[in-house]
C-alpha atoms as one frame of an Amber mdcrd trajectory, in Angstrom:
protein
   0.000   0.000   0.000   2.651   2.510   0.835   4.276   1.872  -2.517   1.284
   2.485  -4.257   1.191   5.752  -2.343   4.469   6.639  -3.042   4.315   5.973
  -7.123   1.261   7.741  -7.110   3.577  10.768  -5.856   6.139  10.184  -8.083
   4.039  10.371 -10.961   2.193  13.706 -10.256   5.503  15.320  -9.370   7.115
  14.193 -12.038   4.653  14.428 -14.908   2.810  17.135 -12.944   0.040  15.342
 -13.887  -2.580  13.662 -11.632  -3.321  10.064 -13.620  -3.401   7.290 -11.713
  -0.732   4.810 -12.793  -1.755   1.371 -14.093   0.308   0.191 -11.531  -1.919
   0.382  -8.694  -5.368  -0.595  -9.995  -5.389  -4.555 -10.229  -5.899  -5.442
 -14.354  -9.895  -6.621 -15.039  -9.486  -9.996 -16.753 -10.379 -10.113 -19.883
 -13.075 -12.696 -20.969 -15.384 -12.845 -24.189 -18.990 -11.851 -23.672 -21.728
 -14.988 -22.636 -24.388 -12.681 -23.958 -25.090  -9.557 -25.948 -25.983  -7.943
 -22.455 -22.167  -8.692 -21.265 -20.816  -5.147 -20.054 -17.700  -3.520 -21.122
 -15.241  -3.803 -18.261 -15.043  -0.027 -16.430 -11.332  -0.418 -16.290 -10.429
  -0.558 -19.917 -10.734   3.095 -20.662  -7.911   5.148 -19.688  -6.392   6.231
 -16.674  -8.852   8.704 -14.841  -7.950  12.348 -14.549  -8.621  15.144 -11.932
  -8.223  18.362 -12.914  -6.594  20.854 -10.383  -8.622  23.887  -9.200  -7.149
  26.740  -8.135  -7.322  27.319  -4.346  -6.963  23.842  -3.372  -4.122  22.509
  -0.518  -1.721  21.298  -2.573  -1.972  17.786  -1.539  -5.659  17.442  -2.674
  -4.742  16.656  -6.143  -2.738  13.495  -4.313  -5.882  12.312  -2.123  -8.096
  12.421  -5.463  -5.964  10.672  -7.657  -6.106   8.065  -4.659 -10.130   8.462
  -4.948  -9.849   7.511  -8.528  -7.188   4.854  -7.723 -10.049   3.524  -5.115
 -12.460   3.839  -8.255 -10.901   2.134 -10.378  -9.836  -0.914  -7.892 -13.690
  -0.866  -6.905 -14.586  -1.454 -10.686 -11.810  -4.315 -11.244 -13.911  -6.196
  -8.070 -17.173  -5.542  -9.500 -16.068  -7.382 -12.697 -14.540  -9.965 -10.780
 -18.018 -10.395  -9.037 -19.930 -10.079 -12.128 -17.337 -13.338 -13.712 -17.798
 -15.374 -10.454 -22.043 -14.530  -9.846 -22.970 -13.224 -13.679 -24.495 -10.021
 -11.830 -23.143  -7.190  -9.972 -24.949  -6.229  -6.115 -28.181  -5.227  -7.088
 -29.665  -2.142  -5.358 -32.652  -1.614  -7.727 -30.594   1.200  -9.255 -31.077
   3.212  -5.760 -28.002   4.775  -4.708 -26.280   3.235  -1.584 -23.226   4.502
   0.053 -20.555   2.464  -0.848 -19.858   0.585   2.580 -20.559   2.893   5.348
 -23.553   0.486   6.795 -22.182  -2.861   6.308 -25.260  -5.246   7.342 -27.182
  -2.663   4.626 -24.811  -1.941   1.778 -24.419  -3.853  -1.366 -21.275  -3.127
  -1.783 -20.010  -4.386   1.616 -19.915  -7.584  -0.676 -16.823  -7.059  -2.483
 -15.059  -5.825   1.007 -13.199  -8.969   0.996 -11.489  -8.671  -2.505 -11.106
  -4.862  -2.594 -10.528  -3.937   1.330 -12.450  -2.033   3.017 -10.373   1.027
   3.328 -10.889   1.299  -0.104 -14.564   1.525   0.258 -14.724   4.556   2.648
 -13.420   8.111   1.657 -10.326   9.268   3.925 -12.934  12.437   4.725 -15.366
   9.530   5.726 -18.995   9.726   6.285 -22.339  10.366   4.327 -21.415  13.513
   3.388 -18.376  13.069   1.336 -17.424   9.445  -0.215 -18.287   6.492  -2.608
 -21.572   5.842  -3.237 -22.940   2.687  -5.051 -26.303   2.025  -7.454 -26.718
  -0.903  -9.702 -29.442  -2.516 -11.669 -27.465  -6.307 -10.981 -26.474  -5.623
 -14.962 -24.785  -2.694 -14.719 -23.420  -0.434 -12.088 -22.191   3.138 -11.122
 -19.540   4.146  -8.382 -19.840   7.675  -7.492 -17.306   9.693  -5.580 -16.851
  13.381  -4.536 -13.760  15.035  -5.388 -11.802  17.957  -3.950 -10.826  19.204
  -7.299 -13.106  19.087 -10.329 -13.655  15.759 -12.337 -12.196  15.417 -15.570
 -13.118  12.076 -18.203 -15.895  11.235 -15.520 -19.046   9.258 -17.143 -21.848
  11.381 -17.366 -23.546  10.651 -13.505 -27.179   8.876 -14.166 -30.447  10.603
 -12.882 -30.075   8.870  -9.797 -27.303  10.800  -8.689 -29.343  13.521  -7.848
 -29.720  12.484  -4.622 -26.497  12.531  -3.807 -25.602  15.871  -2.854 -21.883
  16.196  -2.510 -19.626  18.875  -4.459 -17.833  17.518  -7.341 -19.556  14.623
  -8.126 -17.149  11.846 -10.237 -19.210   8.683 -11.927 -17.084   5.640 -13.324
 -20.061   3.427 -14.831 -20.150  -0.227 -16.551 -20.860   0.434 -20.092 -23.799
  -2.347 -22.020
């Protein structure tokens, strides 16, 4: 973990930018789709991007490229779910924080694979964090970000309800 940390650093000083390196998000196997309705792994698209806003402590561009790192590690679970169950944890497409109630949250169900430290925001609560919603065929990880989101997804209807500055979405893609 603190190697992860530390390349994460490495890259944004040295590139200056904040991507998250391939290194730290474990790769989504690949496997050929069962059905037309198979979705597109989350984690094939390109590294995710935070823009830096002006005003922001310095080392906020560090804890969101870490958010997007958790993202993206969240995702790579999900698919490893969806290979092992053929759905992802179905919340009838109602948004769920991502493991802050653990006898309630769907997503308390990867906990084991991803960690659960990776599942709660360093800010922690219900007011800043990841937040979950999935239709058990395709899902959406939400999480809000100090800086503003950059190559997001476009953030479904149901994210309306979340109401958090910044708003990322990394969805599964039909």
């Amino acid at each position: 973990m603190m190697m992860a940390v530390v390349a994460v650093v490495v890259v944004v000083l040295v590139s200056g930018a904040l991507a998250v390196p391939d290194t730290t998000v474990p790769p989504v196997r690949a496997q050929a789709p069962a059905a037309q309705d198979q979705p597109a792994p989350a984690s094939t698209r390109p590294p995710l991007q935070v823009t830096p806003a002006a005003g922001l402590p310095s080392d906020a561009g560090t804890r969101d490229a870490s958010r997007l790192g958790d993202l993206q590690a969240i995702a790579a679970a999900l698919q490893s779910y969806h290979d092992k169950k053929n759905a992802y944890p179905d919340t009838s497409n109602r948004v769920q924080t991502a493991c802050v109630f653990q006898n309630l949250d769907k997503l308390c169900e990867i906990k084991n694979e991803v960690g659960l430290e990776r599942l709660v925001d360093q800010r922690g609560g219900n007011a800043f964090g990841y937040w979950y919603s999935s239709d058990g065929k395709t899902f959406t990880v939400y999480a809000s970000l100090e800086g503003a989101p950059d190559g997001s997804d476009p953030c479904p209807q149901t994210a309306s309800v979340i109401k958090a500055p910044n708003l990322f979405c990394l969805n599964s893609h039909q």
